[in-house]
N, C-alpha and C positions, 0 to 999 in steps of 0.2 A: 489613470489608475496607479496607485500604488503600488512598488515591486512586492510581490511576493516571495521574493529570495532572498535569503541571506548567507553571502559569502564570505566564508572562514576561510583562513590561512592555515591550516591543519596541516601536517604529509606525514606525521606516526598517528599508526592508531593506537596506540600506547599512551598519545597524548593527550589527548583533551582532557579538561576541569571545565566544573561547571560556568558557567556564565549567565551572569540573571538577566541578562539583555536577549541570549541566545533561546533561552529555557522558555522567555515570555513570548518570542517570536513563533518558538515550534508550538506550544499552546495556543497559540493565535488562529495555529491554520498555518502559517507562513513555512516553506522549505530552505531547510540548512543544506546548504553548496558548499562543497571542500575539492576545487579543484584539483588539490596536490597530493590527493588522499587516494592512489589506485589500488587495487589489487594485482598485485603482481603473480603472473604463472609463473608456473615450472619452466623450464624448458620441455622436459616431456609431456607437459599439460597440452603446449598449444593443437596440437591434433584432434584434442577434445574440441575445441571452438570449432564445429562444423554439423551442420544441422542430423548427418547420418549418426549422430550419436543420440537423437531423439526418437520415442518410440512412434509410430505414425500415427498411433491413435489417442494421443495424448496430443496436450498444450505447452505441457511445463515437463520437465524433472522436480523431482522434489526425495529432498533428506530428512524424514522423520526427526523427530527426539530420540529415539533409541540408533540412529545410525541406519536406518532401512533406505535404501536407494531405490524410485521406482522413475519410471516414464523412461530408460537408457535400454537404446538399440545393442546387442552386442553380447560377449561373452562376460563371464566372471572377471577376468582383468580388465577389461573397460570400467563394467560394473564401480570394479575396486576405483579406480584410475578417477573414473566423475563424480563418486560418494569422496574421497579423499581432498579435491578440490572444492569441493563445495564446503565441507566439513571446514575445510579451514576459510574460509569466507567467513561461513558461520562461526568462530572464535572468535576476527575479526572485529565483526559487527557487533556483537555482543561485546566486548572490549571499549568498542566505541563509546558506545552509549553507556556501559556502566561508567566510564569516564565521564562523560559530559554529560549524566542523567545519574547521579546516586542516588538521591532520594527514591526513586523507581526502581532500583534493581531488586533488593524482598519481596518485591510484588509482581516483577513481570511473570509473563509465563511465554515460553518458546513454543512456537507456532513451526510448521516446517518450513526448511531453506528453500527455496526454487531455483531452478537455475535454465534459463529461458533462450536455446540458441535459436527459433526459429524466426523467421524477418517479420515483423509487425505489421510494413503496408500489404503483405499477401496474404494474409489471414482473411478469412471470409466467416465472416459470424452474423447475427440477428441481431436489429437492431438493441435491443436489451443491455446484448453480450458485447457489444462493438467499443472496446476500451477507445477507441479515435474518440469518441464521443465524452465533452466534457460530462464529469459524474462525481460523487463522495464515494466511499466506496461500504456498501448493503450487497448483503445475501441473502437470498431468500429461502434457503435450509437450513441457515446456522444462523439464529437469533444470539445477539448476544448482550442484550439489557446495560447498554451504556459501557460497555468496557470497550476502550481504546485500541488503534489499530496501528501502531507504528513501524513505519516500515523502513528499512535502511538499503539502498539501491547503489550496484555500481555498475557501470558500463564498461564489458572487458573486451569490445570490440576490437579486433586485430588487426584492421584494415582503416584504423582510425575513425568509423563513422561515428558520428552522435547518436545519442537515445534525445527525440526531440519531442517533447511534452508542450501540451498549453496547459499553463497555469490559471483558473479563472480568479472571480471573486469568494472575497469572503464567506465564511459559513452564514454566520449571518444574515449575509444577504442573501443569499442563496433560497435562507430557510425565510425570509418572510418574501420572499416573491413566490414561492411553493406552496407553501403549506397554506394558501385558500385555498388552492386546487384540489388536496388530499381529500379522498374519500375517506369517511369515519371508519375508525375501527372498532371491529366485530369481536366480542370475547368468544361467542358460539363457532366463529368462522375461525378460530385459531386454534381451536380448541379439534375442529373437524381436520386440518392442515397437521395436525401432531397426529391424530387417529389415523389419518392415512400415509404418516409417515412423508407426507414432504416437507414435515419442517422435523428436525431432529428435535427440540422440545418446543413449550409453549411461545409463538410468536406476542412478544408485550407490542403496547402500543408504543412506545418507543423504536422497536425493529420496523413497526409498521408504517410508521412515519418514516423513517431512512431510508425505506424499498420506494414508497411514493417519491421522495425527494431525486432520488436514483432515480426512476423509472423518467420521472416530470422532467428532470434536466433531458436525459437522454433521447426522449422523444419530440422534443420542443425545438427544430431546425433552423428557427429563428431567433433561437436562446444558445444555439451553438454558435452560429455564425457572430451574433452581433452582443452578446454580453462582453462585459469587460474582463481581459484576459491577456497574458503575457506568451509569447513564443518561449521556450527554452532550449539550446539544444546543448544536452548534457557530453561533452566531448569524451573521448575513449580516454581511459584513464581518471574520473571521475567518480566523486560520490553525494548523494543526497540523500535524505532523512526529510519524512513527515510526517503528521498523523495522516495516513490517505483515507481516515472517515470522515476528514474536516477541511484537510484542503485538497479545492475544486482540483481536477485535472484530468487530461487527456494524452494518451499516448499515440504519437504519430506516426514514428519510426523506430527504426533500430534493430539490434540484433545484436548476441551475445550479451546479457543481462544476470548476474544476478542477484537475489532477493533475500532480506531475512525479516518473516514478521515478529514481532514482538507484541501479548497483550499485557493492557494493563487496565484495571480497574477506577473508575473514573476518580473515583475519590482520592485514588493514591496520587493525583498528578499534585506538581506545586501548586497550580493554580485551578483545584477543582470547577469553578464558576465558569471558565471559559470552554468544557466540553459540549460536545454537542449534546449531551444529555440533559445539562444544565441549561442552554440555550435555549432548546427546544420546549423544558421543563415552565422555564418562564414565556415561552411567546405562546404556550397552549394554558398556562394556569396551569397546569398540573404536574403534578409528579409521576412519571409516567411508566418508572419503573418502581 
């Protein structure tokens, strides 16, 4: 198989320009690696890197658009303390990519930061929810009619561990080993899913295909184990960037993580044809959103 990574010589995030080598690979599906690209703490931040600052009934922390800090164990100064580090993560990231993605930047729209201390192989989830398990990445409340999911990851692990992912195959393939399996979609049945309020608007068939693709990967224990796929293990002081609607993957480990998404609308990428919207659009005949 083919690596699906591609490693950049980056260490300012100030730095990057575009590169149409780099730009066609993250359109591909494929993951941008910048080993020398960390986030660096405070020194009064490191106290934060420890899971008693998560709330227990939460997954993640996470930083709104407006600056609101939610999922943190603790008083107003902590409060302050882990909205301040993540905040600036989130510059960061946003930095990055408007550097090595201008054409995108009019169009993104900022999604919230997350900031993820708790350890991955102890988590206990259904099989659905179980990120171990290779997937794209679909929701099934928030449809979002082909707009793009790009997400920029760093590992601020203290204890030098990795965040270690499998990388699978291509969307493509992905999408024509699935999509006989997908049950038809129902306009009546989407239509009942918004009336009862578990999908926050109308599911298109496009979301409906992406939840099948999702669900068919992660249920399929012989498509985990033996499809084609790369180990990764992202080292402390690291960063990656993908679209994680497009390319396959799996999280194994880790701990101390954090996240910034960014959407964008399919059209606005440089190479509209290779989303999965377009993808899908041609291996169904249709236009589906």
């Amino acid at each position: 198989m083919e690596s699906q990574l591609v490693e950049l010589d980056l260490a300012d995030w100030s730095g990057a320009v575009p590169n149409e080598a780099w730009i066609a690979a993250l359109e591909a599906g494929k993951v941008l690696y910048f080993p020398r690209l960390g986030f660096e703490l405070l020194p009064e931040e490191r106290a934060l890197l420890s899971p008693v600052v998560l709330s227990p009934d939460v997954r993640n922390i996470s930083l709104d658009a407006n600056g609101r800090i939610k999922g943190v164990a603790g008083d107003e100064e902590r409060q302050r303390a882990v909205a301040a580090m993540v905040g600036r993560f989130r510059a960061q990231a946003q930095q990055l990519i408007y550097g090595l993605l201008p054409h995108y930047t009019p169009a993104l729209r900022l999604a919230p930061t997350s900031y993820r201390p708790a350890q991955v192989e102890t988590r206990v989830q259904s099989w659905r929810a179980d990120d171990r398990r290779l997937h794209i990445d679909a929701f099934p409340s928030r449809p979002n009619y082909g707009e793009r999911i790009l997400r920029v990851f760093t590992n601020a692990n203290p204890e030098g561990a990795p965040r270690v992912w499998r990388v699978g195959e291509p969307f493509e393939t992905v999408a024509r080993r699935f999509l006989p399996r997908t049950k038809p979609y129902s306009r009546w049945q989407a239509r009942m899913l918004r009336a009862l309020r578990v999908t926050k608007s109308l599911r298109s068939e496009y979301d409906h295909l992406m939840l099948q693709l999702h669900d068919g990967m992660k249920s399929d224990l012989d498509y985990q184990k033996n499809a084609d796929q790369q180990t990764v293990a992202f080292p402390a002081g690291s960063v990656w960037v993908c679209f994680s609607d497009q390319t396959s993957h799996a999280v194994m480990s880790g701990q101390y993580m954090l996240e910034q998404t960014l959407h964008l609308p399919a059209a606005r990428q440089y190479n509209p044809d290779s989303s999965p919207l377009a993808i899908l659009s041609r291996l169904t005949g249709r236009q589906l959103v």
